[in-house]
C-alpha positions, 0 to 999 in steps of 0.5 A: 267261636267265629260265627258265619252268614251267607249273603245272597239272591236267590231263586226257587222253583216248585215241582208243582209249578211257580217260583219264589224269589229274593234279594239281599238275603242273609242266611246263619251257616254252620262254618266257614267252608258250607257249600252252596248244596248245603246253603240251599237245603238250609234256605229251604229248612229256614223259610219251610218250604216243601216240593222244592225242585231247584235253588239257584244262588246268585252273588253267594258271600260268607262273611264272619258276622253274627248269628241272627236266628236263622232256623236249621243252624245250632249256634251251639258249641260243644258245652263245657257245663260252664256259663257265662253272665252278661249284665244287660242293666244300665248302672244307676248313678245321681242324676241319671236321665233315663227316661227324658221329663222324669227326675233323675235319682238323688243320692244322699248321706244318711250316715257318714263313714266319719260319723260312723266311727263315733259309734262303733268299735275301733277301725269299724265304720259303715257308710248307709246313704238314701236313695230317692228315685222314680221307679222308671230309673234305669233298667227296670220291670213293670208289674200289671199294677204300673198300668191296672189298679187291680193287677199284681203289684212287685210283690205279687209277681211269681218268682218263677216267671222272672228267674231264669227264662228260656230267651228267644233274642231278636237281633233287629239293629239293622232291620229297621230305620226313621221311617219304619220304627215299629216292630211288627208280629211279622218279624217275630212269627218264625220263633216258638216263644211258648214261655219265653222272655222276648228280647227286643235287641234293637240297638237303640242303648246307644244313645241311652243318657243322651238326649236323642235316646227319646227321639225316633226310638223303636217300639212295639206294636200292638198287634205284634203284642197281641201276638206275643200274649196269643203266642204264650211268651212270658216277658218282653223286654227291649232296649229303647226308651219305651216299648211303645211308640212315645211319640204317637200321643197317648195311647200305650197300646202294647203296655195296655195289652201285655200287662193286662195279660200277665206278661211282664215288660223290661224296658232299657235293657242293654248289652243285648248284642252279646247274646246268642239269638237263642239258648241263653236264660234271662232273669229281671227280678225286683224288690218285692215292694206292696203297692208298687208298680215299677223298679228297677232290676239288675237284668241279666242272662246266663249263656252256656260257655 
């Protein structure tokens, strides 16, 4: 289904005095033909405001555009019981780059198809080959262990807190630039998050494998982490090369504070345009491996179709 956003100016004046103002605001709508009447009210239920006396919306557009999460709008449709799955893994293949100075995979033969065959019956053949990699290859999760020696390791992770998680997705690709690269708990206080997995969809997958995808990524801040644990959210995932600011030295200010909490980070995820701002599930599972910190996960969500 078509999704519809309203762009405009607005003015707001209070029945008990002074005002509020904005510009180039965009606002998620029901449908195609919402009214201004109904744009104001909705603009009043997404910034929760009370003793509004009157709305003025200067340079209304509605444009077919995806919803972004504004409050008051249900992105959902009439549900059919069905889901769909969107894969938001990056595939792992020899000699993949996926974070810029860490060695790529190497994919080797153990046993052959060919040399199978001597060992099996007529017409049975297996091919069982080695992989050797970082476990920062690909999409992957990082257990407390990756960054505390006393933290839980893969194979001391609940299930339950990596399968099937509500998912609260912030589309953020066109709410930042080079000069504004960190994400701030500002950006992420208008959502409950109280279980959740928090879904940093920035864009920045694009350039994943090229060498700019380590270049002027975008991050998570440390008060926007602090935030996100004091807030209850279970997991933080994000789809750039770290979900800290590699670039300022090293400090890892929101590994060090979600990991010591308990709060599992996924990092270069992808795909994460296709999901709903909310209403999908999100699962990241690792192999439960002792004394491990760090593997990769075949990441993705369950959206109701």
């Amino acid at each position: 289904m078509p999704e519809y956003r309203a762009h405009f100016d607005f003015d707001i004046r209070f029945a008990n005095g002074g005002g509020l103002s904005g510009t180039g605001f965009r606002l998620d709508l029901p449908g195609a033909d919402t009214g201004e009447d109904e744009i104001a009210r909705l603009l009043i239920a997404h910034l929760g405001l009370a003793l509004v006396d009157d709305v003025e919306l200067r340079g209304l557009r509605i444009v077919e555009e995806p919803y972004r999460g504004s409050r008051g709008v249900d992105a959902a449709s009439p549900s059919t019981g069905r889901t769909r799955v969107v894969d938001l893994s990056h595939p792992i293949r020899a000699g993949l780059v996926t974070y810029p100075g860490l060695p790529a995979p190497t994919i080797t033969p153990h046993l052959t198809r060919e040399d199978s065959r001597a060992r099996y019956a007529p017409g049975t053949e297996f091919a069982m080959d080695v992989i050797h990699m970082i476990g920062n290859t690909g999409t992957y999760l990082d257990s407390p262990f990756h960054r505390y020696a006393d933290g839980s390791d893969l194979a001391g992770l609940d299930l339950s807190s990596l399968v099937g998680l509500r998912a609260e997705v912030f589309h953020l690709e066109d709410a930042w630039d080079a000069s504004r690269r960190g994400i701030h708990s500002s950006t992420l206080a208008d959502r409950d998050v109280r279980g959740a997995a928090v879904l940093l969809h920035t864009g920045w997958d694009r350039w994943f494998g090229e060498p700019q995808y380590g270049v002027g990524a975008p991050f998570l801040t440390g008060e926007a982490a602090q935030w996100l644990i004091d807030a209850g959210a279970a997991l933080v995932g994000i789809d750039s090369v770290n979900i800290d600011d590699t670039e300022s030295g090293g400090e890892r200010p929101a590994h060090s504070l979600l990991l010591g909490a308990g709060v599992h980070v996924v990092e270069h995820l992808t795909n994460l345009g296709s999901l709903p701002p909310r209403r999908a599930r999100f699962t990241a599972a690792p192999p439960a491996v002792e004394g491990f910190g760090t593997f990769p996960v075949r990441a993705f969500a369950e959206v109701p179709a």
